[in-house]
VEXPA-224025 format. One record per residue (C-alpha): x, y, z. Coordinates in Angstrom, 3 decimals. Example, Ala and Ser with C-alpha at 12.3 -4.5 7.8 and 13.67 -1.06 7.14 Angstrom:
# residues 2
{node {12.300, -4.500, 7.800}};
{node {13.670, -1.060, 7.140}};
***
This chain:
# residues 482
{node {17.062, -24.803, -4.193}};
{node {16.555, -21.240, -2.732}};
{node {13.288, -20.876, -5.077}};
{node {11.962, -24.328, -3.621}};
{node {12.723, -23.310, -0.389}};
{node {10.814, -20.348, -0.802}};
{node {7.722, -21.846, -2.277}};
{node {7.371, -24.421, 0.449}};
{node {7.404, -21.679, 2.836}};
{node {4.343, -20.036, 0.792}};
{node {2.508, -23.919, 0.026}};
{node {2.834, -23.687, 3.987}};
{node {1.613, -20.402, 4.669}};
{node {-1.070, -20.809, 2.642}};
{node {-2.272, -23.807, 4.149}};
{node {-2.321, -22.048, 7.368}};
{node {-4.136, -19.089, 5.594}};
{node {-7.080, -22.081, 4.401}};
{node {-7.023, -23.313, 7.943}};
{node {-7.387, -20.167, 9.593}};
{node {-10.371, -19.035, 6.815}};
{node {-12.362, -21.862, 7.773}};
{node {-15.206, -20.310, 9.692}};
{node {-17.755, -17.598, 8.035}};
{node {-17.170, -15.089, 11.150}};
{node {-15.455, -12.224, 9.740}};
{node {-14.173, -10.721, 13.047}};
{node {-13.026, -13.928, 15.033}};
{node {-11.797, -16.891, 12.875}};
{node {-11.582, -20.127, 15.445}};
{node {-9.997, -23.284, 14.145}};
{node {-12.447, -25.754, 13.727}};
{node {-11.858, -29.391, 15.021}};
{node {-11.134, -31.370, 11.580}};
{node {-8.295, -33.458, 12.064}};
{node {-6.320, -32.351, 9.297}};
{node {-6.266, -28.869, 9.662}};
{node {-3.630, -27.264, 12.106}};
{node {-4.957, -26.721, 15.345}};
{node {-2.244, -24.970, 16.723}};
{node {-0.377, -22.752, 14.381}};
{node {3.216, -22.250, 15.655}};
{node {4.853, -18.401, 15.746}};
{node {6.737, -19.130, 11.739}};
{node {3.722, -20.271, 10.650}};
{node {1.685, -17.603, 11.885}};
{node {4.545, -14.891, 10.460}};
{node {4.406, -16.377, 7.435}};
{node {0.452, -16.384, 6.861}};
{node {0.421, -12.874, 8.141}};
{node {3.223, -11.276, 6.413}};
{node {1.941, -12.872, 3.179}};
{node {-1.354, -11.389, 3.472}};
{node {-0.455, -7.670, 4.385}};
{node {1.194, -7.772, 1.102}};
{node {-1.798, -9.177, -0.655}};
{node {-3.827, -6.531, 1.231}};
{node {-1.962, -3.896, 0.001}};
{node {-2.411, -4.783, -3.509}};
{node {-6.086, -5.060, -2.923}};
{node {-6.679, -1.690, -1.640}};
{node {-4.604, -0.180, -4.160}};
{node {-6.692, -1.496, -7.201}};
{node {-9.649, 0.186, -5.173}};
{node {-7.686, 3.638, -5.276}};
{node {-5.786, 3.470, -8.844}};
{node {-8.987, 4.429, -10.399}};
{node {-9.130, 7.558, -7.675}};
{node {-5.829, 8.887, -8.334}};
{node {-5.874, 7.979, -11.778}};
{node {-3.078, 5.752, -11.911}};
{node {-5.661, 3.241, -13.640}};
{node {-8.391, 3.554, -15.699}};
{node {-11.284, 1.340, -16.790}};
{node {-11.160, 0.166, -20.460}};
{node {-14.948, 0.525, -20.272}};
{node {-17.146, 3.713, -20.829}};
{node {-18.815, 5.174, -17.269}};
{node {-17.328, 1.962, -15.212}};
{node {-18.038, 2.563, -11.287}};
{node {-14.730, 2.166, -10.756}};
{node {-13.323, 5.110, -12.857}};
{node {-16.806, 7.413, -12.154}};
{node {-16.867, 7.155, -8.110}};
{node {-20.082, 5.164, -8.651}};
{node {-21.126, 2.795, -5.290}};
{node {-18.870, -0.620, -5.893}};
{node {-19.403, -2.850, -3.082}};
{node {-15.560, -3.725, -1.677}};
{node {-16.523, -7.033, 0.774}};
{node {-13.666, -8.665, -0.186}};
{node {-10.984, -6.232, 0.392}};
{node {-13.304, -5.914, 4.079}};
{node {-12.980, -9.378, 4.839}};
{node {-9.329, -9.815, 3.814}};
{node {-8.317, -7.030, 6.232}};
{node {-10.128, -8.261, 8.711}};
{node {-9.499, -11.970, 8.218}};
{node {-5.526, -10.407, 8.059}};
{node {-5.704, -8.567, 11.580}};
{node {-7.642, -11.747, 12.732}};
{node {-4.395, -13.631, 12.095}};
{node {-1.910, -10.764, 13.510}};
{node {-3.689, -10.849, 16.706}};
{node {-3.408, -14.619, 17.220}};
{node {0.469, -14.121, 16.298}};
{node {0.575, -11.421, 19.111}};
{node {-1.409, -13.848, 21.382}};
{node {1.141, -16.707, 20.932}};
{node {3.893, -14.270, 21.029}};
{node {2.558, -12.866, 24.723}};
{node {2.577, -16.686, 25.583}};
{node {5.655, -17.662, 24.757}};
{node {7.378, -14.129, 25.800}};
{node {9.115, -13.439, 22.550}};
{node {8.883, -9.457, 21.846}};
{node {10.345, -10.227, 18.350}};
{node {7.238, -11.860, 17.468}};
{node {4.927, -9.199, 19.354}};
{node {6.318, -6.777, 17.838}};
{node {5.729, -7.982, 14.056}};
{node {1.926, -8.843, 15.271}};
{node {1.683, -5.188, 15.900}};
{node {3.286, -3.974, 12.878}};
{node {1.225, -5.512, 11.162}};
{node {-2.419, -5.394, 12.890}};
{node {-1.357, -1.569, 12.779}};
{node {-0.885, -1.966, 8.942}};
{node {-3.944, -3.798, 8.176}};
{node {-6.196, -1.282, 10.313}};
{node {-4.598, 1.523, 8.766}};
{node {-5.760, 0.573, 5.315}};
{node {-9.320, -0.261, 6.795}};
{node {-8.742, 3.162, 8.475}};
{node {-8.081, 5.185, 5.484}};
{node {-10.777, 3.647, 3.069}};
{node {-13.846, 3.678, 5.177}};
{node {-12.978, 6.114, 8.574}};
{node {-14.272, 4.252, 11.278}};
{node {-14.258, 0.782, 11.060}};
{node {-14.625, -1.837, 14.632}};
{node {-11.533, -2.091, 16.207}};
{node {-11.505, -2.310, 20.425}};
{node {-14.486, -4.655, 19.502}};
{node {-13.377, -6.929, 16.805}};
{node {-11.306, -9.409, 18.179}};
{node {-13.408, -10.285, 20.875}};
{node {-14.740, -14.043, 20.809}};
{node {-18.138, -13.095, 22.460}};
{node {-19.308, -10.315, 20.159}};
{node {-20.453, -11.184, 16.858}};
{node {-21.070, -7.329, 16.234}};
{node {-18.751, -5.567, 17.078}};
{node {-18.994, -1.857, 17.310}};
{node {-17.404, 0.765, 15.183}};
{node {-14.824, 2.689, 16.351}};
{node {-14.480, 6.724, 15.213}};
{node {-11.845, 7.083, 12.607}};
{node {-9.654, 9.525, 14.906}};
{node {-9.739, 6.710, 17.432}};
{node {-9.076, 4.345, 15.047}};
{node {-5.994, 6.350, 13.682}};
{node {-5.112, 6.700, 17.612}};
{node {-4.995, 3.080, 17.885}};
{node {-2.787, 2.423, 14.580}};
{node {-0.441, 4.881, 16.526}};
{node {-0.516, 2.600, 19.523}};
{node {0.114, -0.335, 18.048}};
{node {3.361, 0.971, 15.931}};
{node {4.547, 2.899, 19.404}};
{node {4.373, -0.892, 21.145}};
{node {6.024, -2.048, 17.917}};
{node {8.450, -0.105, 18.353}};
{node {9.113, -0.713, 22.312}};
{node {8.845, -4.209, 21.652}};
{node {12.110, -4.237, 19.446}};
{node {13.899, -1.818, 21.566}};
{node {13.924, -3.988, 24.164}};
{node {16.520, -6.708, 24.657}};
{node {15.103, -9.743, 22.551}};
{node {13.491, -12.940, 24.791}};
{node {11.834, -15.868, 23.922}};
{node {12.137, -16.888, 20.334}};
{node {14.062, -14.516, 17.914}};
{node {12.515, -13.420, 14.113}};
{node {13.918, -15.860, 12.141}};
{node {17.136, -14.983, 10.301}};
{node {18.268, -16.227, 6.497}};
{node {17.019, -15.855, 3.178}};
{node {14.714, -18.605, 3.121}};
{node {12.781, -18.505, 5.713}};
{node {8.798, -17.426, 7.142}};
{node {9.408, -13.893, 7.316}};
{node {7.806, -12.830, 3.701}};
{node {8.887, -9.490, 4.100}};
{node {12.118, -9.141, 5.272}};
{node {13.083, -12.856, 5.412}};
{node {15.187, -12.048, 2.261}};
{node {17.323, -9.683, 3.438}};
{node {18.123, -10.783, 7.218}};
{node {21.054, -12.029, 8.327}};
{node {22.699, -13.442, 12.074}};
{node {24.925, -10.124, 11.691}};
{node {21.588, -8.167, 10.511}};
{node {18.586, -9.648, 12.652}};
{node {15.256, -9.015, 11.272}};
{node {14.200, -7.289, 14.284}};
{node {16.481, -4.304, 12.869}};
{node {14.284, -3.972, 9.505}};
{node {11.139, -4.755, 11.584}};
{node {11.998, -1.191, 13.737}};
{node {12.606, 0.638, 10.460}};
{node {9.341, -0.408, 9.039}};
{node {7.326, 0.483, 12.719}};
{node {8.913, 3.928, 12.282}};
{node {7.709, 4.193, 8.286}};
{node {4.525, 3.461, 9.069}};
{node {4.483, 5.996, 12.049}};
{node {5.796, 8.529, 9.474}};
{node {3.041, 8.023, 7.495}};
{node {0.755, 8.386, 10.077}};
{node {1.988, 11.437, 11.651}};
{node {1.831, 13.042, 8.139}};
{node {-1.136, 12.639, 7.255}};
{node {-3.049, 14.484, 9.207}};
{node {-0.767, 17.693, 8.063}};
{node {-4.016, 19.329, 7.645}};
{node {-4.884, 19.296, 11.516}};
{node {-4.066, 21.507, 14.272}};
{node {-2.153, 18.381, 15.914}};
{node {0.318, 17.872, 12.719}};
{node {4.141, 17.929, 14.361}};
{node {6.403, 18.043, 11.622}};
{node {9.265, 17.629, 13.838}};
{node {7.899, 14.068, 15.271}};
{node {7.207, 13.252, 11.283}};
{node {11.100, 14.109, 11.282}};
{node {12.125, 12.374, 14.171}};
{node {10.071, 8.844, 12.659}};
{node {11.696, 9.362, 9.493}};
{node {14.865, 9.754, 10.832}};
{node {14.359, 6.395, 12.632}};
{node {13.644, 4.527, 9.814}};
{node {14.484, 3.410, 6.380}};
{node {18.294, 4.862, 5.861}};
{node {18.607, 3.433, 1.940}};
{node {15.980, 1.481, -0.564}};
{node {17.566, -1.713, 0.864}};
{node {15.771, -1.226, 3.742}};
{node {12.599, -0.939, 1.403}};
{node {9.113, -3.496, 3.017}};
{node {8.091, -5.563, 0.459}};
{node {7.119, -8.962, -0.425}};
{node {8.762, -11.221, -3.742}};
{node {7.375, -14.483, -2.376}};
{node {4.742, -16.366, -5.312}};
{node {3.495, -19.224, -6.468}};
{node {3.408, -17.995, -9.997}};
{node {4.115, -14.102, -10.354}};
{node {3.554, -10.820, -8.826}};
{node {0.140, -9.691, -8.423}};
{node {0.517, -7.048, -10.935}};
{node {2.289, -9.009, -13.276}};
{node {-0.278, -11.005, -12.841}};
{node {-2.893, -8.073, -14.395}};
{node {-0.315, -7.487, -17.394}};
{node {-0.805, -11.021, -17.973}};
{node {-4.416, -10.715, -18.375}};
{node {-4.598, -7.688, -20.329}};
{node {-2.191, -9.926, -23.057}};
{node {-4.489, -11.966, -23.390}};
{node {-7.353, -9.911, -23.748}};
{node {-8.639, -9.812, -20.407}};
{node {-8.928, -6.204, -20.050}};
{node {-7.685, -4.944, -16.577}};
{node {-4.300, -2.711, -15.959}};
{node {-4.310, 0.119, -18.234}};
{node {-2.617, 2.905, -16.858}};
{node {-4.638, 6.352, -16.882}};
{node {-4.552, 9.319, -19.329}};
{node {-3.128, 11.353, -16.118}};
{node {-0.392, 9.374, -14.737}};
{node {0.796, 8.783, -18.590}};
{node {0.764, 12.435, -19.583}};
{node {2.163, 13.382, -16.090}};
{node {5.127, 11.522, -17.464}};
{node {5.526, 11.923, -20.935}};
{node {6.194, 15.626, -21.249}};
{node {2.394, 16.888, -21.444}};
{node {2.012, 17.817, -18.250}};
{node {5.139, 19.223, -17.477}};
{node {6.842, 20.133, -20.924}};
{node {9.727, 17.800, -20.264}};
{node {9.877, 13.897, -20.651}};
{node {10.768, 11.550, -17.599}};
{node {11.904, 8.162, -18.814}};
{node {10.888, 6.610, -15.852}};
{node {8.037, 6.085, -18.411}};
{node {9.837, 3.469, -20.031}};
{node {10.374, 1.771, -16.503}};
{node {6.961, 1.970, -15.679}};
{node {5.030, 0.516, -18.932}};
{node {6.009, -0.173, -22.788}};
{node {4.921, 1.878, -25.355}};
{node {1.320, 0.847, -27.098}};
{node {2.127, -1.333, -29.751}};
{node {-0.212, -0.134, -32.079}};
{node {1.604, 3.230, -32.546}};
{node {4.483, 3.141, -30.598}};
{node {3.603, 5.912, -27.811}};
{node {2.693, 6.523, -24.251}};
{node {-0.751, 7.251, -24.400}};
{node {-3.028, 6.395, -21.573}};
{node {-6.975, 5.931, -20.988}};
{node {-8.724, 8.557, -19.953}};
{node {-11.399, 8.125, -16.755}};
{node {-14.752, 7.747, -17.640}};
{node {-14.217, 7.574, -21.085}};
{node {-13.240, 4.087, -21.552}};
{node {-10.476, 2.836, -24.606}};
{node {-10.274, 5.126, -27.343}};
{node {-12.240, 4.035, -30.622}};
{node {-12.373, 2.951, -33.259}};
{node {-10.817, -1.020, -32.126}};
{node {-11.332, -0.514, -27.923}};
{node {-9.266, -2.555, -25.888}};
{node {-8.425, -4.728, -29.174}};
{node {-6.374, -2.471, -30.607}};
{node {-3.817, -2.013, -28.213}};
{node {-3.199, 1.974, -28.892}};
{node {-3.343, 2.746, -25.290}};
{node {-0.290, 1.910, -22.558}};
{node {-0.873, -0.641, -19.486}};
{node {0.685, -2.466, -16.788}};
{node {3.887, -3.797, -17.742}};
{node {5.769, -7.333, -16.882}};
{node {8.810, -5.828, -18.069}};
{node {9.047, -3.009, -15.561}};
{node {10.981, -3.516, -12.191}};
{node {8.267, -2.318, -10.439}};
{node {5.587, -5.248, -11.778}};
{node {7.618, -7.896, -13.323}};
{node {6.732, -11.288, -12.294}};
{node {9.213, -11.252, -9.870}};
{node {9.158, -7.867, -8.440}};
{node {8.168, -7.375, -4.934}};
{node {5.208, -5.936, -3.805}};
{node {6.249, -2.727, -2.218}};
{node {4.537, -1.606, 0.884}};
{node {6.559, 1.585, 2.222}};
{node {9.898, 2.948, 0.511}};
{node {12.941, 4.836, 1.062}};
{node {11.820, 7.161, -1.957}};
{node {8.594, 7.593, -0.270}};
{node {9.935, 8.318, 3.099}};
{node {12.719, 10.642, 1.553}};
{node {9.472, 13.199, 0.460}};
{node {7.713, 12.679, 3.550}};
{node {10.927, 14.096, 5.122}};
{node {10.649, 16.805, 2.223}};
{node {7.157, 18.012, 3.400}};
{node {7.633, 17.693, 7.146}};
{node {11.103, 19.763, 6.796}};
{node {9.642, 22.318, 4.877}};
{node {6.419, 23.043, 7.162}};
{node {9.022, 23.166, 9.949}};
{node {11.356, 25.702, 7.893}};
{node {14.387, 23.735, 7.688}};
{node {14.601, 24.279, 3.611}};
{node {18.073, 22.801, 3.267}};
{node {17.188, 19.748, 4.879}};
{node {13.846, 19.542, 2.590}};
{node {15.844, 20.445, -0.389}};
{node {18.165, 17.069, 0.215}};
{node {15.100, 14.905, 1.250}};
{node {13.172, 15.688, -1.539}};
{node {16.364, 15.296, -3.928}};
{node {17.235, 11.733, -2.154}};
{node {13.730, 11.172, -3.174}};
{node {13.368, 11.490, -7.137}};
{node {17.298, 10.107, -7.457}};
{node {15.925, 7.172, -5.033}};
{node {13.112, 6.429, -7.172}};
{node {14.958, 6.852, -10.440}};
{node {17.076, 4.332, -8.944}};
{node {14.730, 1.663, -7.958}};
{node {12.762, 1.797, -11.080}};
{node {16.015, 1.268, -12.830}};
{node {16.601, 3.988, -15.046}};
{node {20.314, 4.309, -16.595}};
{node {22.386, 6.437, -17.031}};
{node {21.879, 9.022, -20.011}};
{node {20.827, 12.521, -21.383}};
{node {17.288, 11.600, -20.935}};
{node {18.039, 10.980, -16.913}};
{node {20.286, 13.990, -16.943}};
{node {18.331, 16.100, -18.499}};
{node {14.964, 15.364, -16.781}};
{node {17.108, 15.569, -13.142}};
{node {18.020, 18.933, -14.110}};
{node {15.232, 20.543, -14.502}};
{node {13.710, 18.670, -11.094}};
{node {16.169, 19.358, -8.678}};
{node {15.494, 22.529, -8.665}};
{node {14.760, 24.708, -5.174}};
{node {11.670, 22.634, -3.534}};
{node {8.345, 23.403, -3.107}};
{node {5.500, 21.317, -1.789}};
{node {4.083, 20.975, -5.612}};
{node {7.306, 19.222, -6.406}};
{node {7.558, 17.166, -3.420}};
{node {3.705, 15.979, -4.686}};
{node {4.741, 15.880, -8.069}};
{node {7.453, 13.573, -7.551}};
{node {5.864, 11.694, -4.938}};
{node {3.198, 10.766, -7.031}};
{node {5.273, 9.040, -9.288}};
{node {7.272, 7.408, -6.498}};
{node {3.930, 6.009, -4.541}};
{node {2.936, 4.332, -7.789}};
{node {0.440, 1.077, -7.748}};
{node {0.046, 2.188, -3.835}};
{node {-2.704, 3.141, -2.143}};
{node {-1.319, 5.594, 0.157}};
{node {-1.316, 7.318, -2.981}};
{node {-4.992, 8.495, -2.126}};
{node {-4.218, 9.714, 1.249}};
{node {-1.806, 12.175, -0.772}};
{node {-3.942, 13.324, -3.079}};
{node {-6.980, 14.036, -0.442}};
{node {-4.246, 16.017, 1.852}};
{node {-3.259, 17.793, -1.847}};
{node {-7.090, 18.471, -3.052}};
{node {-5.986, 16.667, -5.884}};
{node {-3.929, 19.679, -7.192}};
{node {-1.820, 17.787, -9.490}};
{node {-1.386, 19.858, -12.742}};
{node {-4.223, 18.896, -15.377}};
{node {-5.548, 16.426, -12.899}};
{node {-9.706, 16.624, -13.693}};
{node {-12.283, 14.841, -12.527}};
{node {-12.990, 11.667, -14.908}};
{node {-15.920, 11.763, -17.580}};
{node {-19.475, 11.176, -16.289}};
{node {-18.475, 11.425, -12.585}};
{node {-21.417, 10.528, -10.559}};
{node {-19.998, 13.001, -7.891}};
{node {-19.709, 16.582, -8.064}};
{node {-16.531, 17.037, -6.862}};
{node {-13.606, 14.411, -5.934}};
{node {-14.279, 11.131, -4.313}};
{node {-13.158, 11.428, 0.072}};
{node {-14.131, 7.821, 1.276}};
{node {-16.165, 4.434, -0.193}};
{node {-19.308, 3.042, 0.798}};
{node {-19.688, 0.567, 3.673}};
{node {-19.791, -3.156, 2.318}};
{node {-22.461, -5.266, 1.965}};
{node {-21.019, -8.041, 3.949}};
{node {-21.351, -5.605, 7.090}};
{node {-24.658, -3.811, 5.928}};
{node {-26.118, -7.924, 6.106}};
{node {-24.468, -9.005, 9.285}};
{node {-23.864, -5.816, 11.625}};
{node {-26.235, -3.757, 10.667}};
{node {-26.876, -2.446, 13.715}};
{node {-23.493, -0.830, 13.844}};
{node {-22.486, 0.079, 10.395}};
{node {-22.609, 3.627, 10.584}};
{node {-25.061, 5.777, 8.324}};
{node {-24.588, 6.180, 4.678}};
{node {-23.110, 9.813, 3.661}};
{node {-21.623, 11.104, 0.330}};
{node {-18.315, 9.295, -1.389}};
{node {-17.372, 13.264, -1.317}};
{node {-17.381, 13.434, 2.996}};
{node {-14.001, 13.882, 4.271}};
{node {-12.516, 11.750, 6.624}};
{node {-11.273, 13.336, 9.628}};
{node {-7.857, 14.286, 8.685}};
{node {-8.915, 15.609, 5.570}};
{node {-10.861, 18.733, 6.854}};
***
């Protein structure tokens, strides 16, 4: 009953999704007049549609920067992907926007009907869905977007952008602070809330896991730009310390019609559809190359090739080993029977693992080394916990050697295991340089040096031309990455 409960809720949210993708505009989507469309989406309906999609939109901008961080890698040789050649990303444009389209009539109808619940999901997630835009591209339209009258909107500096992310979560986070009026987040297992609809409770509102996740995101945020004159480690303390307090409070979304999205790409690769094989560097980072010791959260993360038997991955540029390619199945991939993409698995958005090393970082840069030296200890054992991993000399031995006094390469060296399949994962390794031991750029690079941002899309090249902003190098840093 609970998994038919479930799905209607998605068959319903996705026929508000169809209704609200009717029109071509990618900035302001109005509902067009056919009779048996919904005209006037109601504040569930909305939730659900929109807390679907930032889920979805998190998946798509982290198969744009796998290939980056070398979590993926193409099965084929010099793929644009894997080489930081141009690869036009409309889509993953459109989908945001289309997304923050939909968040911004949620925190319309909220306003309306005076429920701050409501208003303060909208913002959570129109901050979300800008922040990815954000981080991808730098400055994308914004203050301009959303406005019915202006078919071009302009585009908004990234460092304004970022400022406005900010804003949003800060109103997020008033908006659930306050005492609750109009109509409440819906409570119980089963209901419109895709994200935290499964863990809410009368006793346990949502609004409670709605704060937590405002204050994640902030943390992220405020950490990132660690490389400015304006990074505060003690706010980046202060958000953390606001938000997730155990991986129950974890954001993520378990609601599909058939599987999880990257279950969906193990799937694939089965059958021969290449797609989902897991890169040379995140594979040796694991299995005792890189670091002389073996972490089985390797065996939580993929299967072993079954051609040989071994974790070996694909290296960047380079394509599937000879002499059988992708055929032969001597190479490890995305796995169905890991936790972490198993057809039921949610999509994770922001952790407690995650958050635990953010902590890490901030503490450290702040001096407070016994308070990093917990964080980034609450982080591995958190991770090694969600992924599943028993009990056993190979857990013992491998948390031996990395609980060790911390350092900032260990808080990135475990963090890049723990951000896995996410694309926050790039921000990381810009505000690293990409220092992770025997990380190199991939084979045939079309760049001299690491990929900083992607191109502008087509999509807005063709229809706002007169605002896109002029083409410079994949290797230009955003503005947080100075």
């Amino acid at each position: 009953m609970m998994q038919k409960t479930i799905k209607n809720v998605l068959y319903s949210a996705i026929a508000v999704i169809i209704t609200l993708q009717g029109c071509k505009d990618d900035y302001f989507e109005a509902v067009t007049l056919n009779p048996n469309q919904v005209t006037t989406p109601t504040l569930p309906s909305l939730l659900a549609t929109s807390t679907y999609k930032i889920a979805q939109n998190s998946v798509s901008a982290a198969s744009i920067t796998n290939p980056f961080v070398q979590y993926t890698a193409s099965p084929s040789p010099n793929a644009a992907s894997d080489i930081y050649d141009s690869n036009d990303q409309s889509g993953t444009w459109n989908a945001l926007y289309y997304a923050m389209a939909d968040a911004n009539e949620l925190k319309k109808l909220a306003i309306s009907q005076n429920s701050n619940e409501y208003l303060g999901a909208a913002n959570v997630m129109l901050a979300y869905n800008l922040i990815l835009a954000n981080d991808l591209w730098g400055g994308v339209p914004f203050s301009e977007a959303f406005v019915a009258t202006t078919l071009k909107p302009k585009y908004d500096s990234g460092q304004a952008v970022y400022t406005a992310s900010m804003a949003l979560l800060d109103e997020a986070i008033a908006n659930f602070s306050a005492p609750s009026t109009g109509t409440l987040l819906p409570t119980g297992a089963t209901n419109s809330d895709m994200i935290y609809g499964r863990l809410s409770s009368s006793a346990n509102p949502n609004k409670v896991y709605w704060k937590k996740f405002a204050y994640a995101l902030k943390a992220r945020l405020l950490n990132k730009v660690s490389k400015t004159s304006s990074y505060n480690p003690n706010a980046v303390l202060t958000a953390v310390a606001n938000s997730f307090t155990s991986s129950a409070d974890d954001a993520g979304m378990n609601n599909f019609l058939v599987r999880n999205n990257w279950a969906g790409v193990a799937v694939s690769n089965a059958a021969q559809s290449l797609g989902g094989w897991l890169s040379e560097q995140l594979v040796d980072h694991l299995n005792g190359t890189s670091y002389g010791i073996f972490d089985p959260r390797i065996a939580k993360i993929t299967d072993k090739a079954p051609a040989n038997g071994l974790y070996i991955g694909t290296t960047n540029g380079q394509g599937n080993r000879p002499p059988g390619g992708n055929t032969t199945k001597d190479e490890v991939y995305i796995a169905q029977s890991s936790p972490w993409t198993s057809d039921t698995a949610p999509i994770w958005i922001v952790t407690y693992a995650e958050l635990k090393f953010i902590e890490a970082e901030a503490a450290l840069a702040a001096g407070l080394t016994t308070q990093a030296n917990t964080a980034y200890q609450a982080g591995v054992i958190a991770n090694f916990d969600k992924l599943q991993v028993p009990a056993g000399a190979e857990r013992t031995a491998y948390l031996a050697a990395a609980l060790v006094p911390v350092t900032r390469d260990l808080i990135f060296r475990e963090k890049y295991v723990a951000t896995y399949l996410n694309a926050e994962a790039w921000n990381d390794a810009r505000r690293y340089n990409y220092a992770y031991k025997n990380f190199t750029m991939p084979l045939g690079a079309v760049l001299d040096n690491y990929i900083r941002r992607i191109d502008y899309v087509r999509d807005e090249i063709n229809e706002n031309n007169v605002n896109v902003p002029p083409t410079v190098p994949r290797t230009t840093r955003l503005w947080w990455d100075q």
